[in-house]
SEZAKE-661867 format. One record per residue (C-alpha): residue in one letter; x, y, z. Coordinates in pm, whole numbers, plus 32768, in hexadecimal, padded with zeros to 4 digits. Example, Ala and Ser with C-alpha at 12.3 -4.5 7.8 and 13.67 -1.06 7.14 Angstrom:
A84CE7E3E830C/S85577F9682CA/
***
This chain:
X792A7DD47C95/X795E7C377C6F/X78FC7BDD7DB0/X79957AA67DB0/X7AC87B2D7DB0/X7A717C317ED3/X7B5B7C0E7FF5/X7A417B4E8098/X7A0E7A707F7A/X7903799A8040/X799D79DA819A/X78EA7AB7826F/X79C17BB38311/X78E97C8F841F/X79B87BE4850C/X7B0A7C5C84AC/X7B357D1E85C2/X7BB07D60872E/X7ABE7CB68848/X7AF07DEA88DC/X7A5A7EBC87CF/X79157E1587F1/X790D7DF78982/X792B7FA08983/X78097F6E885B/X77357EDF8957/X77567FF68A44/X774381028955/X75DA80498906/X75967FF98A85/X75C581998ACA/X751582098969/X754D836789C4/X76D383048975/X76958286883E/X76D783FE8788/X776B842D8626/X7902843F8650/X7A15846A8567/X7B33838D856B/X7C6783D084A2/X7D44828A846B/X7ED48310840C/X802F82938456/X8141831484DB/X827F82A88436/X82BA824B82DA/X833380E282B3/X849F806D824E/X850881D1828B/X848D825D8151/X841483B480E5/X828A837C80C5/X81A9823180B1/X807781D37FB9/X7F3281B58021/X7E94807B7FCB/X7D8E7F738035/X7C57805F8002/X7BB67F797EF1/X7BC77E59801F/X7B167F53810F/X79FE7F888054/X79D07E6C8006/X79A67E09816C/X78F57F0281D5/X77ED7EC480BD/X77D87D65812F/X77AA7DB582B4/X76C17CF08350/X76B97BE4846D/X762C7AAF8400/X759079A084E3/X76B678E1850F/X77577A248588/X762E7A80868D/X764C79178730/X77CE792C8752/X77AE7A7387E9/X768B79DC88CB/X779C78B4892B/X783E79A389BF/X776F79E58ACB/X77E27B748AB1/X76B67C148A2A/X756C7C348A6C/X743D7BC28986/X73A97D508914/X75327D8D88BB/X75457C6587D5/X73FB7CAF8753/X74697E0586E1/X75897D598633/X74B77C7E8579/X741C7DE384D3/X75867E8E84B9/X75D07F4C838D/X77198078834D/X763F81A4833A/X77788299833A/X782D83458254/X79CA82F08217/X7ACC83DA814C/X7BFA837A8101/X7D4883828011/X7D1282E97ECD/X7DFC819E7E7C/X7F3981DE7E06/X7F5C83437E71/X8086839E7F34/X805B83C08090/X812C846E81BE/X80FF83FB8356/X803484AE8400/X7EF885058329/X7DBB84688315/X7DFF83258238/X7C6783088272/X7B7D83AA834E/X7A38831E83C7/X791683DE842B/X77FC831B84AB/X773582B485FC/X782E822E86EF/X77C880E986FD/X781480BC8595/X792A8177855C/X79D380AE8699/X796A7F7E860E/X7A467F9D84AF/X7B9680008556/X7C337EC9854A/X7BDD7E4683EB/X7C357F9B835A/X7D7F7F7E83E0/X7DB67E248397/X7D4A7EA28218/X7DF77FE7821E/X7F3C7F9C82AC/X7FA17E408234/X7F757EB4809F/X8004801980DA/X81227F6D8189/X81577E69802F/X811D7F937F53/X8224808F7FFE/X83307F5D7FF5/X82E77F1A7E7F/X82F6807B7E1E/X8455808D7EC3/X84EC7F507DF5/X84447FBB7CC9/X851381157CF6/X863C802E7D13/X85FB7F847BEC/X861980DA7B0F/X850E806E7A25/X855D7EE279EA/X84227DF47A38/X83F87DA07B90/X83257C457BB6/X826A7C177D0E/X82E77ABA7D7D/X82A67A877EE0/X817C799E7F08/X8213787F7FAA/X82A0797C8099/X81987A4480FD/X80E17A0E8245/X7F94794B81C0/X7ED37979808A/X7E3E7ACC80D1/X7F857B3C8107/X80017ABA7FE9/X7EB77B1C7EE8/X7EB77C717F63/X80277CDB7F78/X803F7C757E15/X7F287D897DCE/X7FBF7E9E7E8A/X81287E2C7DEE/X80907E587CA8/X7FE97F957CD3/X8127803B7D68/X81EA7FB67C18/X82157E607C16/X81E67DEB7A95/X811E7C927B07/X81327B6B7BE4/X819A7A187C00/X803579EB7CD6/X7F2679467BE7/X7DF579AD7CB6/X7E737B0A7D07/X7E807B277B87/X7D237A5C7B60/X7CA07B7B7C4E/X7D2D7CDA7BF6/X7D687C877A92/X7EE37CA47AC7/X7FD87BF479EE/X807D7AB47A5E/X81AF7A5B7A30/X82CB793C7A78/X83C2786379CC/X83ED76F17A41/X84A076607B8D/X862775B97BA9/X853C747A7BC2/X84B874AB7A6A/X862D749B7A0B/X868073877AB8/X856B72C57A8F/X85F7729778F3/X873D71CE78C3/X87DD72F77853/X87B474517878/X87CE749D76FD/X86AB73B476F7/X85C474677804/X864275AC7729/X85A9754675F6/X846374D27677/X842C75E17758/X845676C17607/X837575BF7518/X824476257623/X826A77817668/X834F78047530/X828B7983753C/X831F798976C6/X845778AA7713/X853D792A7810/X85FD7809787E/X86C377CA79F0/X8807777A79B1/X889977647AFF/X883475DF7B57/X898E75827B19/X8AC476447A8D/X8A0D77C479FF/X8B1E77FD7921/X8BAB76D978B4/X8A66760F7892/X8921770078E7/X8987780C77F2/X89FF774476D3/X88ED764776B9/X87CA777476BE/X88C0783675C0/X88B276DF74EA/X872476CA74EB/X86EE783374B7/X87CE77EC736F/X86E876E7732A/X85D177AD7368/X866B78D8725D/X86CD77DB7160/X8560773F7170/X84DB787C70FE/X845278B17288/X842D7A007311/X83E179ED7474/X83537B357507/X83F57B277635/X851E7A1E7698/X866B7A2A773B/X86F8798778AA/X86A779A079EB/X879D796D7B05/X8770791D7C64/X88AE78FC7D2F/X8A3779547D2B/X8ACE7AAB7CF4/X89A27B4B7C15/X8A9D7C897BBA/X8B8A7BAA7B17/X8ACC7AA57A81/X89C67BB779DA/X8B107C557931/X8B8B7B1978B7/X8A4E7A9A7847/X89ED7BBA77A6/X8B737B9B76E5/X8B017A6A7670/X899E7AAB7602/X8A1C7BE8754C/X8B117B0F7486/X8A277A1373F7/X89317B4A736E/X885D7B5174D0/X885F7CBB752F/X86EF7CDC756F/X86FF7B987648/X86777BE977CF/X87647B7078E6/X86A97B447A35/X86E47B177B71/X86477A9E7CC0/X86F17A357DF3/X86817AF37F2C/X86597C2F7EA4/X860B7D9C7F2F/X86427EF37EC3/X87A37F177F6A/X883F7DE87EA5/X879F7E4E7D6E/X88187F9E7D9F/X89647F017DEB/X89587E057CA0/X88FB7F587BE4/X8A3780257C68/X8AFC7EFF7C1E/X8A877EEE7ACF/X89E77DCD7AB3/X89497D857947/X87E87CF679FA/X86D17DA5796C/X85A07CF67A0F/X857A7C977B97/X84B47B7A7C4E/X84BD7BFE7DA4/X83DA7B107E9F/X84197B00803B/X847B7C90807E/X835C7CF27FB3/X824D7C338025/X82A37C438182/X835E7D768184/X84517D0E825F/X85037DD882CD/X83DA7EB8833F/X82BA7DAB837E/X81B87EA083E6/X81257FB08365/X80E280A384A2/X7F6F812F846B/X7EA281828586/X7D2B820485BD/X7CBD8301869A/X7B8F83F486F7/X7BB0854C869B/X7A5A859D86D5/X794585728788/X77B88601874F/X770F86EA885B/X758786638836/X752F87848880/X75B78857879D/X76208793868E/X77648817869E/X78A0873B8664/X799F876B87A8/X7AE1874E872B/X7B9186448833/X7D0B86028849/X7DF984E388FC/X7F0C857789C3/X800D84A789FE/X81AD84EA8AA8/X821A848B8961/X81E485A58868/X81C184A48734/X80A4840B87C6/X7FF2855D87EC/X7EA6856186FA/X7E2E867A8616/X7CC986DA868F/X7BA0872E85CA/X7AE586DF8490/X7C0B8729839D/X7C4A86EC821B/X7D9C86D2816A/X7E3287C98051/X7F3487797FAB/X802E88AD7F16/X80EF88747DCF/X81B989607D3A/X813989E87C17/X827989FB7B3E/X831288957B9F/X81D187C27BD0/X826B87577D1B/X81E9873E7E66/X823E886E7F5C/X819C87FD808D/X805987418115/X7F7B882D81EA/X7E5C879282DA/X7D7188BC82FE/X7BF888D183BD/X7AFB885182B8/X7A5989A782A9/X7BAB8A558259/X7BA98AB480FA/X7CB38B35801A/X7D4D8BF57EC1/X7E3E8BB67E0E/X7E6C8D197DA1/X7E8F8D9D7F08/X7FF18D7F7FBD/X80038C4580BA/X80C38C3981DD/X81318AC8826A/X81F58A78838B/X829589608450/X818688E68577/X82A988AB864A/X83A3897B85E0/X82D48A86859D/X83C68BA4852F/X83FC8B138400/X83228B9B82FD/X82F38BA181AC/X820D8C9480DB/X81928C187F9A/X81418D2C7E94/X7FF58D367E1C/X7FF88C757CD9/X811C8BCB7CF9/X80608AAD7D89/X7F5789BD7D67/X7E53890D7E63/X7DD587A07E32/X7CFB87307F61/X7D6E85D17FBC/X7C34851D803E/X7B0B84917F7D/X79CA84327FEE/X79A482B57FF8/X787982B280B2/X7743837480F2/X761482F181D9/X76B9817E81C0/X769F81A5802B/X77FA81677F88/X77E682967E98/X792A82677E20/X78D681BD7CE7/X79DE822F7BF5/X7AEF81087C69/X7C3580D97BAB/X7C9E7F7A7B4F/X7DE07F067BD9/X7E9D7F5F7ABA/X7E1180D27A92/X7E8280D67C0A/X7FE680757B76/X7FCE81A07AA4/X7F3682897BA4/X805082437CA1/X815882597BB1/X80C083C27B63/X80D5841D7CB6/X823F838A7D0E/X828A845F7C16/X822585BF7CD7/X832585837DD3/X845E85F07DB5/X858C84EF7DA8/X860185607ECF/X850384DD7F81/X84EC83687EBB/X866883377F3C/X865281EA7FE4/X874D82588100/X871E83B7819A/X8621844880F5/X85A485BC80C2/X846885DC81AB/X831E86448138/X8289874B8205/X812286F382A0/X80C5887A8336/X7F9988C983EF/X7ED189EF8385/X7EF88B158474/X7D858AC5850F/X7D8489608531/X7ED289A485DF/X7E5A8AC486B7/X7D1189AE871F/X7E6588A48788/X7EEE89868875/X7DA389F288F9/X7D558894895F/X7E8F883D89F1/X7E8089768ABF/X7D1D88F88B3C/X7D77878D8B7D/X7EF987D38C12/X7ECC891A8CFF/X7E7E88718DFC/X7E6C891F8F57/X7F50884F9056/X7EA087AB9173/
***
């Protein structure tokens, strides 16, 4: 790993986090007989824009931090400035290392709400400590990836270019959504140090000042495709498209085919008026002069809907720069992940208590226990049945019949034949005793290919971008039977 280009890349980061995560710290260390190994699962709740199943990304970022965790000088005396904690405390800090162990869903994997995105297990103190920078990792990236893997769906297979820098709220933002955009399909970016640090491909044309900067746009045409000949797509929009834009790139890619130049990749880009329309006329045009395999673009305040629009209107653009709705993902600007303790270790056993949150709103309800994630494909179709969150000791065969059910509607069954199905546990083992022992990483283009794999075990039904068919998360029959145990224990209470 190129540290440089680590997500701390010279910043030091132990202080990403909640003052409240280290004032509770300090008390877990004040009463040391609190400071017991826990498990914390962090899920959400809700997939974003209303689609069918999100993608897990940001994981490479969280290791990365946590392999870096330490509080520096600087940190100690800031924390000392506060005039909240006491001198042993800040000692201890000085020494603090991650001595737990952390599972979780590998990067571009689908993903449903409710299960364990990542689960912690490690002394309180530490595992309360990384909350908030896991989320902030976990949920911003997964939130970019899930919108780009929507507009990608739109685009049916065209190129879809990540151009939302200039949008995105602040560099990190705008560094790592380009990442997670890429993994979940994007074919590159128009960010030059998202590409100079995950190795993606960049990509971008020129500006309507380029254009106008030239007395003429035939001009700017000709010496835009004199510098880049193997990759001239030209914006034609800066004054009249088809009666001036089109035309004057049609005349220098004539020039270009008469001059014995064969560009690998060249064509227009447009960025404003009625896209439908404009893409049918200019592909008329291009077709006529011997152009077929010229691309027509398009920006312009993109998203999945008006692509999907432009598509059923048959539009003739065949690669998308889509910028502000991706980045930001605007109209769902949050990605809904929480963390929460699921268990908790009696000392004197050793033996993990499984604890649960109870709450008058049933959503908000956690699964207790130590649990893993299978996930059930059907053998014949490659597709994804359901997602079952089982006790970690629970074991299971594919040759043996399984039953699942609805947890809240929990007459409705379904019993899977044995070997008509297939198990994949979901969670791997990032870290074990503080040592990242995750070592085989993908690149961020291998990611590309391992989402794309994985889009691809869900049915269609449930990549519809309005409505879609809902993936089943089921809870095995004992981790459900352990549920309704504890809320019997917490909720009958006798009336005073």
């Amino acid at each position: 790993m190129n540290t440089v280009n680590s997500i701390s890349d010279g910043r030091n980061l132990t202080l990403l986090t909640d003052l409240y995560e280290l004032t509770m710290m300090q008390g877990y260390f004040k009463r040391k007989e609190k400071n017991v190994n826990v498990i914390f699962d962090a899920f959400y709740r809700k997939n974003p824009d209303g689609n069918g199943y999100a993608i897990s990304c940001g994981l490479e970022q969280l290791i990365e931090l946590i392999e870096n965790f330490k509080f520096n000088d600087e940190d100690i005396e800031y924390l000392a400035s506060l005039n909240m904690f006491d001198a042993d405390f800040l000692d201890y800090l000085r020494e603090f290392r991650f001595t737990g162990d952390i599972y979780a869903i590998p990067e571009g994997n689908v993903m449903f709400p409710r299960e364990p995105v990542v689960k912690v297990k490690a002394p309180i103190m530490q595992a309360q400590l990384i909350e908030t920078a896991l989320l902030n990792l976990i949920n911003h990236q997964s939130l970019i990836a899930t919108k780009a893997a929507r507009v990608v769906h739109a685009a049916k297979g065209d190129g879809v270019m990540e151009f939302g820098l200039r949008r995105a709220q602040g560099p990190d933002a705008g560094v790592y959504g380009a990442r997670a955009a890429v993994i979940a399909g994007c074919v590159g970016t128009s960010n030059v140090l998202a590409g100079k640090m995950f190795g993606i491909p960049v990509m971008g044309t020129h500006a309507h000042s380029w254009i106008m900067s030239f007395e003429t746009e035939l001009e700017a045409f000709r010496t835009y495709a004199k510098l880049y000949p193997d990759a001239c797509i030209l914006l034609v929009d800066t004054y009249d498209t088809l009666k001036s834009g089109i035309p004057n790139a049609i005349k220098v890619f004539r020039e270009m085919r008469e001059a014995g130049i064969i560009s690998k990749k060249y064509g227009i880009r447009m960025d404003s008026g009625d896209l439908a329309y404009l893409s049918k006329q200019a592909k008329k045009m291009l077709d006529a002069e011997g152009f077929t395999d010229a691309t027509i673009s398009a920006s312009n305040d993109l998203d999945e809907y008006l692509i999907q629009s432009l598509k059923d209107q048959g539009a003739t653009i065949n690669s998308w720069g889509v910028g502000t709705n991706l980045i930001t993902s605007k109209d769902t600007p949050a990605f809904g992940g929480v963390y929460k303790l699921a268990a908790i270790e009696d000392k004197e056993t050793g033996e993990m208590i499984p604890k649960i949150k109870i709450s008058e709103n049933s959503e908000k309800v956690t699964n207790p226990g130590d649990k893993v994630i299978y996930r059930i494909y059907g053998r014949d179709t490659g597709k994804i049945i359901a997602d079952l969150i089982a006790l970690s000791d629970e074991k299971y065969d594919e040759n043996e019949d399984l039953v699942l059910f609805d947890p809240v509607e929990t007459w409705k069954k379904t019993r899977l034949k044995g070997g008509t199905y297939s198990i994949k546990p979901l969670l791997v083992h990032v870290f074990e005793n503080g040592k990242c022992i995750y070592n085989d990483r993908p690149t961020v283009l291998e990611l590309r290919d391992i989402c794309r794999k994985d889009l691809d075990t869900l049915w269609d039904e449930s990549k519809r971008l309005v409505n879609p068919n809902k993936v089943h998360v089921d809870l095995s029959k004992p981790l459900y039977e352990l549920k309704q145990q504890l809320l019997d224990k917490y909720r009958n209470i006798d009336s005073v």
